[in-house]
N, C-alpha and C positions, 0 to 999 in steps of 0.2 A: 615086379611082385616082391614083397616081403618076405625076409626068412625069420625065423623066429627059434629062440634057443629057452629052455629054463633050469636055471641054475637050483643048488640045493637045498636054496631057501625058498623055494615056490616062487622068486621072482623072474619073468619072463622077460625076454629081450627081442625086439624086433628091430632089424637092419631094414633099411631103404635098398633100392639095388647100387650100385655100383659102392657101397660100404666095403669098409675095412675093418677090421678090428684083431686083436692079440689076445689069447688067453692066460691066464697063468692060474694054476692053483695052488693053496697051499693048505697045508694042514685045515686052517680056519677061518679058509677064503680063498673068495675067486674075483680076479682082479680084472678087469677086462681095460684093455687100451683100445682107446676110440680112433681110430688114424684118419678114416675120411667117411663120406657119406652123410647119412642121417641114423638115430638110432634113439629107439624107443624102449626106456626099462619101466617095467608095472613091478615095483616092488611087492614081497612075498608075505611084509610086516614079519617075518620069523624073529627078525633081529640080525644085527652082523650078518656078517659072510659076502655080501657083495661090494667092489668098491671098482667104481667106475673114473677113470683117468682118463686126459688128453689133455696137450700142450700147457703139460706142468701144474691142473689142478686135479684135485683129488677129492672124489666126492663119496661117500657112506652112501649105497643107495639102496639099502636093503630095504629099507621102509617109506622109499619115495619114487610116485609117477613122475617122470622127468623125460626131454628128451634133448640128445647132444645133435649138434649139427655144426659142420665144416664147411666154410667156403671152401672154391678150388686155389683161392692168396693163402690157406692156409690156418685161418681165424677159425676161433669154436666159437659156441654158444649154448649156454645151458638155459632150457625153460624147464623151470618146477612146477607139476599142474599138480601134484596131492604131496604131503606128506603123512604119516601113520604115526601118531605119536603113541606112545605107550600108554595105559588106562591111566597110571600113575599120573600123568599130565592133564589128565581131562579133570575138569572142574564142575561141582555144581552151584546153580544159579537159583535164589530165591530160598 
């Protein structure tokens, strides 16, 4: 079964079972290290404040559906299924 956490920016976090992970917070962010398992963030689109790490990369994930996964050799893997861009980025057509 899944556990699931939500950070200050509306975005929510679900772990796989046998997941790992480290918090840290700081003034204007909450950093989470991914150490093993699988794990699910539904960004909050707030803006800032979440930043998801494992095996030395470092991803902004306030504004993006993504999910990390760990073999047990050790390997990550990042799938991006949405990102939330800003209005400012949206364009109109015709």
């Amino acid at each position: 079964e899944a556990e699931a956490l939500v950070v200050r920016n509306g975005a929510k976090i679900e772990m796989g079972p046998n997941s790992l992970i480290v918090l840290e917070k700081s003034k204007d962010k909450v950093s989470i290290d991914f150490v093993s398992g699988n794990l699910f963030s539904k960004g909050g689109g707030k803006g800032g404040g979440l930043e998801l790490r494992s095996k030395g990369m470092s991803i902004d994930a306030a504004s993006a559906d993504l999910e990390l996964s760990a073999t047990k050799d050790g390997q990550a893997s990042v799938n991006v299924k949405e990102v939330k861009l800003p209005a400012r980025w949206a364009t109109r057509s015709g």
